[in-house]
Phi, psi and omega in degrees: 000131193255151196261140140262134228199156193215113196254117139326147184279359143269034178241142190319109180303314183315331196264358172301286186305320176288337172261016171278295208287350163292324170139320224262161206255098211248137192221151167253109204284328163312354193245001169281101216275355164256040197221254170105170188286142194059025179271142172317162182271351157337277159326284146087212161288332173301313185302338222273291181328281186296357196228352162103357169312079181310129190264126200251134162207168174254013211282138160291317164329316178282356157308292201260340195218349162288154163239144185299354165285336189276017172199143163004282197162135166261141146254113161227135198288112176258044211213023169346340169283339170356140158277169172281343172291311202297331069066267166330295194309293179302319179286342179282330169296309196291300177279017166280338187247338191239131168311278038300310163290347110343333173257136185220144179055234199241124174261140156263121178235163169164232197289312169309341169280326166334000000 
């Protein structure tokens, strides 16, 4: 099943290109032009919200300070040493098993999807 996703600028344009090549409708805030490198996290979670989008990040913010009404879905990777394939890989393992309208509010993804 393929995802729609919206990757935080810390997460690696290469983990962009490989779940593009899994299949999933893959978008970058950096390459978003009403969103861009260095926007709060806010913007966001809003975009997330209107467009329909899951947000892939390592940001511990949507953790800590967002609240999950105010975007889609978070998968969020807490293992930052992680690789971008191991990256790819778990989110593409994660939409193999869950529908997308199934992931709701803030998910911990990571080595265990492995």
């Amino acid at each position: 099943m393929a995802y729609w996703l919206i990757l935080d600028e810390n997460v690696e344009h290469e983990v962009y290109h490989r779940l593009e090549n899994y299949g999933h409708d893959v978008e970058h805030v950096d390459l978003v032009s009403e969103l861009g490198k260095g926007t709060d996290d806010y913007p966001i979670a809003q975009y997330s919200r209107d467009t329909d989008r899951v947000i892939v990040t390592y940001d511990d913010d949507f953790v800590l300070e967002v609240d999950e009404s105010d975007y889609c879905a978070v998968l969020y990777i807490h293992d930052a040493e992680l690789s971008v394939r191991d990256v790819a890989d778990i989110v593409h393992a994660v939409s193999q098993h869950y529908p997308q309208d199934e992931i709701q509010g803030l998910e911990y993804i990571g080595q265990e999807w492995l």
